[in-house]
N, CA, C and O of each residue as an XYZ file, in Angstrom:
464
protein
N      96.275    -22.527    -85.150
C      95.560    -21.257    -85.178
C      95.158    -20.857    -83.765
O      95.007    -21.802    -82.990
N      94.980    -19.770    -83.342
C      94.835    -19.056    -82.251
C      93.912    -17.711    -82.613
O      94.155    -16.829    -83.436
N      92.547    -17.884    -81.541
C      91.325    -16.519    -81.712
C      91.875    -16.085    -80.629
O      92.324    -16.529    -79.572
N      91.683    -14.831    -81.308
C      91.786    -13.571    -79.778
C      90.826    -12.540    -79.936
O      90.654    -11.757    -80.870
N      89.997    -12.730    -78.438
C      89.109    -11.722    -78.313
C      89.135    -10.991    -77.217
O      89.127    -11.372    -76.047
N      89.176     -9.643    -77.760
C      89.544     -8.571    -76.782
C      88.071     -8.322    -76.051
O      87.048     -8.849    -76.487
N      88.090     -7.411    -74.830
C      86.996     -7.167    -74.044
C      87.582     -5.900    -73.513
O      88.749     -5.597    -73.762
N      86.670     -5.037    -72.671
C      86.973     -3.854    -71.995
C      87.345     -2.348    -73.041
O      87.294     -2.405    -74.269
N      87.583     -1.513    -72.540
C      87.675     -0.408    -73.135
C      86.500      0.697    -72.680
O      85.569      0.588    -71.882
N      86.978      1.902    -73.598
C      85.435      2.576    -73.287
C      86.187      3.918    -72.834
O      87.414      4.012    -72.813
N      85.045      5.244    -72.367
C      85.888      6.406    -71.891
C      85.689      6.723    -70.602
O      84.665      6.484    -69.963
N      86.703      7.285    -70.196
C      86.921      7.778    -69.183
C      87.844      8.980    -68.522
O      88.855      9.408    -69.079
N      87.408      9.405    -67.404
C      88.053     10.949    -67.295
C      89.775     10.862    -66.577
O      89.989     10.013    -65.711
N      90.794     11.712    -66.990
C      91.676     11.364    -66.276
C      91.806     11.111    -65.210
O      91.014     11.707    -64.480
N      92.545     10.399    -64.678
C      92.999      9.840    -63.289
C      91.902      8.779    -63.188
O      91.883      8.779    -61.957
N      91.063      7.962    -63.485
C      90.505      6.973    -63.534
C      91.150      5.459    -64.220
O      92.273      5.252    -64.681
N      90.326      4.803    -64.126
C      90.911      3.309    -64.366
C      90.035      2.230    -65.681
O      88.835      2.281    -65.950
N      90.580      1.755    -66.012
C      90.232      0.804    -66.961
C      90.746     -0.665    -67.175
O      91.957     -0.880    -67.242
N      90.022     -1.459    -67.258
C      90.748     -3.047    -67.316
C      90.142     -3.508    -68.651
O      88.959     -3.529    -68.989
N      91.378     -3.916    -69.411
C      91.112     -4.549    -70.719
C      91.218     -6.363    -70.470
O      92.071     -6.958    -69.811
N      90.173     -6.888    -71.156
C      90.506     -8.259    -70.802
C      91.178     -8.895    -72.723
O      91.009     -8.213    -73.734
N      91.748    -10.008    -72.711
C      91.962    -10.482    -73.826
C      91.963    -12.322    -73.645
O      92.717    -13.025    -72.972
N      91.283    -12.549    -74.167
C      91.107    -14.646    -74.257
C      91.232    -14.893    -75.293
O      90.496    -14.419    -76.159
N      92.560    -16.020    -75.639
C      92.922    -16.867    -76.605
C      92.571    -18.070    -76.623
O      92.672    -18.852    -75.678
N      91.977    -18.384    -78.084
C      91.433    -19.795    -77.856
C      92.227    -20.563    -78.934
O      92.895    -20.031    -79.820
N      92.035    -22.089    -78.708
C      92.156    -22.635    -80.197
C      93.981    -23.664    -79.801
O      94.262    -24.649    -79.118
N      94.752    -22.740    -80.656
C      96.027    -24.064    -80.596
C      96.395    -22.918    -79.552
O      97.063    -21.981    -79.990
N      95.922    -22.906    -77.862
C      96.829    -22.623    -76.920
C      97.902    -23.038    -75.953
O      98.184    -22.562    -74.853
N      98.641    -24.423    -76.878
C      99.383    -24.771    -76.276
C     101.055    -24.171    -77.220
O     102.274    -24.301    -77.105
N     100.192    -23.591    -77.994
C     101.597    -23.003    -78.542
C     101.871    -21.898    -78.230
O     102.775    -21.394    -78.896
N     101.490    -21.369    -77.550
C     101.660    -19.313    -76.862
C     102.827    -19.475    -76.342
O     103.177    -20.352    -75.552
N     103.537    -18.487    -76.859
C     104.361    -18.211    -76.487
C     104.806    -16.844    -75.553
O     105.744    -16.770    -74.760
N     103.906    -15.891    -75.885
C     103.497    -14.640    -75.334
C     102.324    -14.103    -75.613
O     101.813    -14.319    -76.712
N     101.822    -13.468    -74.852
C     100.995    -12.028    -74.741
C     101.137    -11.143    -74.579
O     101.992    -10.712    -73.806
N     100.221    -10.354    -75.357
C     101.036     -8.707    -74.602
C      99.696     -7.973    -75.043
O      98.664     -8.532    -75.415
N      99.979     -6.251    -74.894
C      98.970     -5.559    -75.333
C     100.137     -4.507    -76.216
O     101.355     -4.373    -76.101
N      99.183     -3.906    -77.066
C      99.765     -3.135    -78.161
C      98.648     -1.632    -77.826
O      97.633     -1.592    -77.130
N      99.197     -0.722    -78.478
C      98.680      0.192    -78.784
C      98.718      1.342    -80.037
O      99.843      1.566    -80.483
N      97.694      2.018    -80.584
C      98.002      2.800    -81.798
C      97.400      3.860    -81.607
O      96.581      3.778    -80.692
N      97.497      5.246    -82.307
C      97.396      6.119    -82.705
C      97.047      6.797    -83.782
O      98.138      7.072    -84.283
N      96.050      7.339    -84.608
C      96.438      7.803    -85.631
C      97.722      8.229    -85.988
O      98.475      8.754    -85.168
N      98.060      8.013    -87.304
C      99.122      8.600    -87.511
C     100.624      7.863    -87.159
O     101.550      8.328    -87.825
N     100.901      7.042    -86.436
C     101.439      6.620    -85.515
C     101.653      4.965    -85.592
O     100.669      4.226    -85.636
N     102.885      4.492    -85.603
C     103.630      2.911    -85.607
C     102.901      2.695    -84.257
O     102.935      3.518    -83.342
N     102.061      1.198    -84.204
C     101.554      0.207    -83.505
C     102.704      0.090    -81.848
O     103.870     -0.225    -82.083
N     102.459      0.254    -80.851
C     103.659      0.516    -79.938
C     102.902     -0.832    -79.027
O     101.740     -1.239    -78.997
N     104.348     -1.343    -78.229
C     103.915     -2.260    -76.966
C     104.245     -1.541    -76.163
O     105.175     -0.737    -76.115
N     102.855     -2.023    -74.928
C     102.501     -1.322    -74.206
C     103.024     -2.048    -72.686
O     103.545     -1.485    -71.724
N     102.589     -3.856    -72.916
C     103.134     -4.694    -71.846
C     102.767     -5.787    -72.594
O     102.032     -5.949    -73.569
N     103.602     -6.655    -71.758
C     103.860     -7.852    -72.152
C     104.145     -9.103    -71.186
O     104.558     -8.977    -70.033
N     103.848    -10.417    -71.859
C     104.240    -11.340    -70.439
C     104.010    -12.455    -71.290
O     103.070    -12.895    -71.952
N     105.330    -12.797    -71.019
C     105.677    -14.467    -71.524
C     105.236    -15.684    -71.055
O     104.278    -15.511    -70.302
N     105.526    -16.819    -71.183
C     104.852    -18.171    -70.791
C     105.507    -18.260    -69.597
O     104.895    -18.856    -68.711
N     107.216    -17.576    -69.181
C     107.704    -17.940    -67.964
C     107.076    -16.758    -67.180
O     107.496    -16.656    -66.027
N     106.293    -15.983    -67.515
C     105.831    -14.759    -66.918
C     106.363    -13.602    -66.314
O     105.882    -12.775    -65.539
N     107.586    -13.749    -66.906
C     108.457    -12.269    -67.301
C     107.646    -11.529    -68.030
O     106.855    -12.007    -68.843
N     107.787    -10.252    -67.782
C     106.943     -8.811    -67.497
C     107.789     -7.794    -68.355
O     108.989     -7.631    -68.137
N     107.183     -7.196    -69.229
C     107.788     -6.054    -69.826
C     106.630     -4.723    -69.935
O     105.439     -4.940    -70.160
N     107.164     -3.409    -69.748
C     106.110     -2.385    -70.172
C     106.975     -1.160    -70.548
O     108.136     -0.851    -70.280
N     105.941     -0.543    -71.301
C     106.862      0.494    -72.262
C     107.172      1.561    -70.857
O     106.599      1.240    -69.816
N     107.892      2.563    -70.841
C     108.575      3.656    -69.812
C     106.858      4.343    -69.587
O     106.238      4.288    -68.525
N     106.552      4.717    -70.363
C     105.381      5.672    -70.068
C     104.367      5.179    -69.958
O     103.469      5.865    -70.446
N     103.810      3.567    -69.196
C     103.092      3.569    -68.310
C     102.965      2.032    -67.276
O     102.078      1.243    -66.953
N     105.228      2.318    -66.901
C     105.059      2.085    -65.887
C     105.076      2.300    -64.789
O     105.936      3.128    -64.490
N     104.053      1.642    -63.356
C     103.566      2.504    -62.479
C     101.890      2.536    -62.604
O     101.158      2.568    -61.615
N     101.471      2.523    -63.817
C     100.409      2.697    -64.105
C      99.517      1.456    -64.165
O      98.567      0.992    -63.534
N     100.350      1.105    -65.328
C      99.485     -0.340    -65.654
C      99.757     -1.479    -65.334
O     100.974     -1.571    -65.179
N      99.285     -2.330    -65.168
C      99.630     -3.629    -64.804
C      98.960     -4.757    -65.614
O      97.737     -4.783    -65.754
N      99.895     -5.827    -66.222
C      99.800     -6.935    -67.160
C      99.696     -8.446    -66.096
O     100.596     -9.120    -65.595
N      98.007     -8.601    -66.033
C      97.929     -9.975    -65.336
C      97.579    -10.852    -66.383
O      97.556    -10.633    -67.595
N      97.259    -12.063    -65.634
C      97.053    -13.766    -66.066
C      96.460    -14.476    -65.565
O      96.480    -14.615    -64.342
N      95.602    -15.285    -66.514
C      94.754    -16.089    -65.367
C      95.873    -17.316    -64.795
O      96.939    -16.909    -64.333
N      95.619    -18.754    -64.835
C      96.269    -19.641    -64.214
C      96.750    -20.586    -65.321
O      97.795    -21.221    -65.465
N      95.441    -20.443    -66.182
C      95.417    -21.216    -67.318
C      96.270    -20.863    -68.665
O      96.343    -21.497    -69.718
N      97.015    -19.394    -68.200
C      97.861    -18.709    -69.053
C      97.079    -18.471    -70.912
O      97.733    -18.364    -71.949
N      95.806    -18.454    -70.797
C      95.118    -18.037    -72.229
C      94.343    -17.030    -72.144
O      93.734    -16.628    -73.135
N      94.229    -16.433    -70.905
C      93.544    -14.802    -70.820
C      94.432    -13.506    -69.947
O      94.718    -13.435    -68.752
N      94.639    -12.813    -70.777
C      95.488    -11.623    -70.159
C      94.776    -10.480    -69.744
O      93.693    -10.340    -70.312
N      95.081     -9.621    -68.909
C      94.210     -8.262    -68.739
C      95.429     -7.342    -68.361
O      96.615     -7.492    -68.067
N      94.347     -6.101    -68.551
C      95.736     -5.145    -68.854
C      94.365     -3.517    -67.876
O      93.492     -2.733    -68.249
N      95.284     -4.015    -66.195
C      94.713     -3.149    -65.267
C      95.612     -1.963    -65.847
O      96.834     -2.109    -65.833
N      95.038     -0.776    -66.362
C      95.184      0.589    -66.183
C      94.791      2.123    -65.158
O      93.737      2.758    -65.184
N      95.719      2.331    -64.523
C      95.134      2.941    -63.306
C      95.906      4.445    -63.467
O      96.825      4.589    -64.274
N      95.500      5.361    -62.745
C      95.865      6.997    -63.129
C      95.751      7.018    -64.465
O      96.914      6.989    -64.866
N      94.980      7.055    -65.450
C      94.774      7.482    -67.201
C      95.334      8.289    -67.242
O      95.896      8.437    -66.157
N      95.544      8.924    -67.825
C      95.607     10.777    -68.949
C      95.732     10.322    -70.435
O      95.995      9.246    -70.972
N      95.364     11.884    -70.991
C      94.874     11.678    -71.899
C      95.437     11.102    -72.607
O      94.782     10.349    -73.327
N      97.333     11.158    -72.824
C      98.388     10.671    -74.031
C      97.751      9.078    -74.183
O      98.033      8.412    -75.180
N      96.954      8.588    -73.207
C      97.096      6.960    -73.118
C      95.917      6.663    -74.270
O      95.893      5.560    -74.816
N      94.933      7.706    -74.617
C      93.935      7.259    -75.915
C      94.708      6.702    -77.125
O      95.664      7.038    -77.823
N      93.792      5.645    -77.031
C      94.732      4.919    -78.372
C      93.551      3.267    -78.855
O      92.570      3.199    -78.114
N      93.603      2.545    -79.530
C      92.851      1.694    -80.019
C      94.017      0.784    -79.404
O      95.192      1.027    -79.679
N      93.659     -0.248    -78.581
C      94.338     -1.095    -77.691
C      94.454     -2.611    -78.449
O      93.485     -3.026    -79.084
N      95.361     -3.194    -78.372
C      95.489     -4.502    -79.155
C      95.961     -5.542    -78.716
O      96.998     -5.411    -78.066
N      95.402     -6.945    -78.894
C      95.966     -7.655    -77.615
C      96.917     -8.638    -79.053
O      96.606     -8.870    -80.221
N      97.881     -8.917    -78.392
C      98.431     -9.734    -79.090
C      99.075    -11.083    -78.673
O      99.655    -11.200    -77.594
N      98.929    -12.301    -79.745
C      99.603    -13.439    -79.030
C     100.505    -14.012    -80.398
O     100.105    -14.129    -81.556
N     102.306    -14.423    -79.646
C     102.927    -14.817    -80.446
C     103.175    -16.383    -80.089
O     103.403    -16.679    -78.916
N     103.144    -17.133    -80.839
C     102.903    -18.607    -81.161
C     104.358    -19.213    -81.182
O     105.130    -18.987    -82.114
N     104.585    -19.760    -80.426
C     106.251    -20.838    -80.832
C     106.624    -20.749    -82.157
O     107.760    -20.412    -82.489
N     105.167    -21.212    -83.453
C     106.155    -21.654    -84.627
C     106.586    -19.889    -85.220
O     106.876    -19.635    -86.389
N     106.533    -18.974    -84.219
C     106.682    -17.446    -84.826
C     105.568    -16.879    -85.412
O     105.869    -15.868    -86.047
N     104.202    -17.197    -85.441
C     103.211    -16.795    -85.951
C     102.460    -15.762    -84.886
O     102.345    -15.855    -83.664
N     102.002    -14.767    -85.790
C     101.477    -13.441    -84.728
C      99.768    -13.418    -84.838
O      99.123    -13.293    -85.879
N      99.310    -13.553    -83.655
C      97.735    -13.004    -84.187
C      97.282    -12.202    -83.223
O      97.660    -12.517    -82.094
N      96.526    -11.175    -83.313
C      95.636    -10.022    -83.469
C      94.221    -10.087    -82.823
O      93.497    -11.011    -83.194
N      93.738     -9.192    -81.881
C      92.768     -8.896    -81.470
C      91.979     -8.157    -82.543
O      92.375     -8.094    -83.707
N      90.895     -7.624    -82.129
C      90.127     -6.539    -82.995
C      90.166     -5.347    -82.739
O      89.853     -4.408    -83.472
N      90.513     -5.333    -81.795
C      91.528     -3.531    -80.662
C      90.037     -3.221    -79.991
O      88.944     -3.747    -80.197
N      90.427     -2.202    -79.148
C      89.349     -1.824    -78.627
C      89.832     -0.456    -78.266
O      91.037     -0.315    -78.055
N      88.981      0.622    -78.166
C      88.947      1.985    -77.900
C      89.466      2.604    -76.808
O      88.542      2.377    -76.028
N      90.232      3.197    -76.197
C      90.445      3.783    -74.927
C      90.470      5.154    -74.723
O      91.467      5.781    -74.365
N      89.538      5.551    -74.916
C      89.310      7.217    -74.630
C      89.420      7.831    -72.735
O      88.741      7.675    -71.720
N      90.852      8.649    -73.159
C      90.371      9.432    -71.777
C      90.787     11.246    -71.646
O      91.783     11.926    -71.893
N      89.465     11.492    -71.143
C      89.411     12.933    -71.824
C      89.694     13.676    -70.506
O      89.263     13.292    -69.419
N      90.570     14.936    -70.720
C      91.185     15.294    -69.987
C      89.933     16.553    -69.120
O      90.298     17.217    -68.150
């Protein structure tokens, strides 16, 4: 089993910045990835970035440049630096970690309001 607790969020005006933090605890020797997710009303759950145990880097087209997917050392806390906002980027943010035996678990999301 693996806890994930998200941190950061909150509003802010475009062109400003935000850092989401996320810490996994528990069976972290089975991570296999992290990443952050994002949603929308209305709207399929999207990845946003991502970063594996070899720390290969993935981010969706529309915000890269923007954001950036770090790590601590200990590879069980991720953050997710967001820099230039606008508004399309409001969304309930989700950190996610996938486990070797294929098992997925879930943050509690957190809010990202940015008002234009």
């Amino acid at each position: 089993q693996v806890q994930v607790v998200e941190s950061g969020g909150g509003l802010v005006q475009a062109g400003g910045s935000l850092r989401l933090s996320c810490a996994a605890s528990g069976s972290i020797l089975s991570i296999k990835t992290m990443g952050w997710y994002r949603q929308v009303p209305g709207k399929q759950r999207e990845l946003v970035a991502g970063i594996s145990r070899s720390g290969s880097m993935v981010y969706v087209d529309a915000v890269k440049g923007r954001f950036t997917i770090l790590r601590d050392n200990a590879k069980t806390t991720v953050y997710l630096q967001m820099n230039s906002l606008k508004p399309e980027d409001t969304a309930v943010y989700y950190c996610n970690v996938d486990a070797e035996d294929s098992s997925h678990y879930w943050g509690q999301g957190t809010q990202v309001t940015v008002s234009s």
